[in-house]
N, C-alpha and C positions, 0 to 999 in steps of 0.2 A: 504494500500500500504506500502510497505516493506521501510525503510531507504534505502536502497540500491539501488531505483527505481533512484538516482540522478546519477548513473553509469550504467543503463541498456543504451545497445543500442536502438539504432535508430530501429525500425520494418520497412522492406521495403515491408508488407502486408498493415502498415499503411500507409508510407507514400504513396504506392498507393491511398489508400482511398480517402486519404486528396488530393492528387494532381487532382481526378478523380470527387471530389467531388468541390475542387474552379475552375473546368471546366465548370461544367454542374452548378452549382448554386453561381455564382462569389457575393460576399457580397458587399452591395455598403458600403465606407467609412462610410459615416455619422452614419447608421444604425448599423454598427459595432463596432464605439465608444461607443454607448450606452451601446452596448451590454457586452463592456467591462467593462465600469464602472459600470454595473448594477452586473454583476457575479465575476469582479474581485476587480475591485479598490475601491469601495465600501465597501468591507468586511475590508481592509485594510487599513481605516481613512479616504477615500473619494478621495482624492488628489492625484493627480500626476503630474511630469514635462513633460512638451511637448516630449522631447526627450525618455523620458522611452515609452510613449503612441506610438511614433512612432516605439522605438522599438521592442513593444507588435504587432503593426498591421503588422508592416514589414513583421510576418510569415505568414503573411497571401497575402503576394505578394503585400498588399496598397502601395503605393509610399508615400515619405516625405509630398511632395505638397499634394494629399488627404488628409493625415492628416489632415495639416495645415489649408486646407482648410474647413473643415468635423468641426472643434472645433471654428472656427470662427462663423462658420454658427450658431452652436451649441449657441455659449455665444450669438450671435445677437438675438437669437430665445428664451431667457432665459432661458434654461439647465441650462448653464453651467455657471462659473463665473472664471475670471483669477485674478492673483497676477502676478505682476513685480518682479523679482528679477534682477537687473542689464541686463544683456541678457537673462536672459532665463524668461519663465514663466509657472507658475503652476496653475493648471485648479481643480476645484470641480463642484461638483452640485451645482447647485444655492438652496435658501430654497424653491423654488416654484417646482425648480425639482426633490430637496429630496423628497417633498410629495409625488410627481408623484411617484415617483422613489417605497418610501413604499409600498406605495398600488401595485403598478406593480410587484413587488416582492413577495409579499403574492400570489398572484394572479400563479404568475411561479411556485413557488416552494412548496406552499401548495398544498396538495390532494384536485381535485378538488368536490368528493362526496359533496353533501349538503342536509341539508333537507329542505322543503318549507312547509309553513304555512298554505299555503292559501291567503297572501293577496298580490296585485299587488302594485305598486308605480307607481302613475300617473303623466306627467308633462304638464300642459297645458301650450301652448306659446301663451299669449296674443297679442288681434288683436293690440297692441299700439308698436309693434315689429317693425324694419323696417325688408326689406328683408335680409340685408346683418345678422343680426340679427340671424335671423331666421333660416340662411344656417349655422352658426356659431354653434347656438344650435343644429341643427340637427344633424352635423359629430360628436360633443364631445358628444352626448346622445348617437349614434350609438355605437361609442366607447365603453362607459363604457357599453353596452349590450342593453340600448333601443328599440324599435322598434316603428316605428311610427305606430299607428294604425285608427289614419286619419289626417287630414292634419294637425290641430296643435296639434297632443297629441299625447305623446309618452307612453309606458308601460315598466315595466319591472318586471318578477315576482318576486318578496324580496323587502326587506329595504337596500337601497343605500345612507341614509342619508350623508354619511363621503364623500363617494364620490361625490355627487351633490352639497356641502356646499363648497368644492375644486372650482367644476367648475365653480359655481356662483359665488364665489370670485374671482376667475379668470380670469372671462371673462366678468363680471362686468354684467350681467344679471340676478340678483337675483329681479331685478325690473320687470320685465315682467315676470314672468312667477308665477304658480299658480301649487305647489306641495300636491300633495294628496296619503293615503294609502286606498285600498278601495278592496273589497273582491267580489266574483260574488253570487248575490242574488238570487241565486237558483231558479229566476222564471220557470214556466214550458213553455216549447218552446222556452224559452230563449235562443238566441248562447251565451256559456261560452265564456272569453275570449281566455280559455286554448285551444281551440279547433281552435284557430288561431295561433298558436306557429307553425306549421310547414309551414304556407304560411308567416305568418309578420317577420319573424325574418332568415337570412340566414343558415340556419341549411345544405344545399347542399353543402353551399361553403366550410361551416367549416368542413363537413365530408371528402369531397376531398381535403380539406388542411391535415387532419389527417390524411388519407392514405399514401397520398405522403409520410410525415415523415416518419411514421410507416416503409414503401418500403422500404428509404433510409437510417434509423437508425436502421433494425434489420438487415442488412448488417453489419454492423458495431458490434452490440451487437458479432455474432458471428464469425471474430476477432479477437472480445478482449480477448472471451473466449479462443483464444488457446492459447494466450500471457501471462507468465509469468511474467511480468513484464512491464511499461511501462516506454521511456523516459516522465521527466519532459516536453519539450516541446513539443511535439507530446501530449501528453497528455494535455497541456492549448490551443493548437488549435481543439484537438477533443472537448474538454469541449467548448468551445466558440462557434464554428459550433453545437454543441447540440444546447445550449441555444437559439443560434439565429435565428436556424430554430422552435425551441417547440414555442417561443416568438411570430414567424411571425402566425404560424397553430393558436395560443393563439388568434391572435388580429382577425382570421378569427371567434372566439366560443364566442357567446354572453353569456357564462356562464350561462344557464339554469338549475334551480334544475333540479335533475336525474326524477321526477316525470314526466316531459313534456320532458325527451330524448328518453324514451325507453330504454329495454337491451341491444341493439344493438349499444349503439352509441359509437364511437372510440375512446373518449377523454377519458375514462378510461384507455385504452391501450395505450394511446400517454404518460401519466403521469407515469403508472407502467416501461415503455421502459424506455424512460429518469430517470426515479428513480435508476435502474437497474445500465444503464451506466455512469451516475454522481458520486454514490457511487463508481466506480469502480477507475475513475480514478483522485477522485476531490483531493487526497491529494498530489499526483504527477503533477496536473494544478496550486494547489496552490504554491511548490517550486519556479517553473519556473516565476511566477507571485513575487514572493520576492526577486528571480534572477535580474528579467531586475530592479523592484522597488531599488535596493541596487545597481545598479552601477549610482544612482543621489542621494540617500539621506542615508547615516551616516544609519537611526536609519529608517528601515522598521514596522510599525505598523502592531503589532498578527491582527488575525482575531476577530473581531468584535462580541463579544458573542450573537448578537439578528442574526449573519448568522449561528451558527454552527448547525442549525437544517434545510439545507436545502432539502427538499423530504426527510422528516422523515417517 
């Protein structure tokens, strides 16, 4: 993007888009801060003042109170963590949300291709569990990609060490449970486990969450292409609607190697689109994002060198 993109006008193709788009797919507060910090404020030393954050969401129609409310919630929930300054206050990730935050990041903006080994990662939930326990471990296993494949045992094909050593410290149950790497032993007659990837693991919902995007961001892709130039803020609210629609399809895809997707599956083409339109307009989202960051603090921090490789 051109220097000069800080004096293109306004596109009234886009701001259709955008007005037509927080119509039909309105962002709730909470999920939008995230989304913020995870694509903008983050790259930027982490930190920002209540009032910038407000005036990042404001283009997106959020009121003050969401905010306000949406970052409370946040730090009660352990995200996020504030500092005092006389009136005002400024919010970061907490260290348990950076971690999240890490791994969730790779996860977005790396190519999702992978290769697989061959071997599964098992997690058994011992009977000495209580139930709330158990319900606990079942949503953070799904999350990071699991699937239950009977009632106490979960699978996932690869090694997920980094992240399971997260959640068991996290949620304090590294005491019941009973993690294993384990491989299918080719009996004859044997059901592999591989041949249970499309009933145990939601692969429906994550393809119909891929489409949708796909629908409603190659709309977008072509747009951009007739556009010359884009403004800075138009541009940090299309990059934000990117990401936090790719993020939500993301949390629908248990992240399967390509060997148990098929040719067919869409999260290739949801990564290459979003690739596409990120490059296109992230150096004019970045501006806008150092704009609202500079009218609370003197001294705006560069971009963060472990982000300048995002969808390489």
């Amino acid at each position: 993007m051109s220097s000069s993109s800080q004096n293109t006008p306004a596109s009234p193709a886009l701001a259709r888009w955008i007005a037509h788009s927080l119509r039909q797919n309105p962002p709730r507060a909470k999920s939008l801060v995230m989304t913020v910090f995870g694509d903008s404020i983050a790259l930027r030393g982490g930190s920002v003042w209540l009032g910038s954050l407000i005036a990042l969401l404001a283009q997106f129609g959020i009121s003050e109170r969401l905010v306000r409310t949406a970052v409370y919630r946040l730090n009660d929930e352990g995200w996020l963590e504030s500092v005092r300054e006389g009136r005002r206050s400024q919010y970061r990730l907490s260290a348990q949300g950076e971690r999240r935050f890490l791994r969730a990041h790779h996860r977005v903006y790396a190519s999702p291709s992978s290769q697989w080994d061959g071997r599964w990662t098992l997690v058994h939930v011992l009977t000495s569990a209580t139930s709330a326990q158990k319900l606990l471990l079942k949503k953070e296993l799904m999350w990071e990609g699991f699937a239950a494949i009977a009632p106490s045992l979960f699978a996932y094909p690869g090694e997920k060490n980094e992240a399971l050593r997260e959640l068991l410290q996290r949620t304090r149950t590294s005491k019941i449970v009973t993690i294993l790497s384990a491989t299918d032993a080719g009996l004859t007659n044997a059901v592999p486990l591989s041949t249970q990837v499309s009933t145990a693991w939601p692969l429906k919902e994550a393809r119909l969450a891929y489409k949708k995007f796909l629908s409603r961001f190659e709309s977008l892709q072509q747009l951009l292409s007739a556009e010359n130039g884009i403004q800075p803020e138009q541009a940090f609210v299309l990059r934000t609607l990117l990401i936090h629609d790719y993020r939500r399809a993301l949390l629908t895809d248990p992240n399967l190697p390509n060997e148990l997707l098929g040719s067919e599956w869409p999260g290739e083409a949801a990564y290459t689109l979003s690739q596409a339109i990120y490059k296109k307009i992230e150096k004019a989202a970045d501006k806008q994002v150092a704009t609202i960051l500079s009218l609370e603090q003197l001294d705006v921090p560069p971009i963060d060198k472990r982000f300048t490789q995002r969808f390489p």
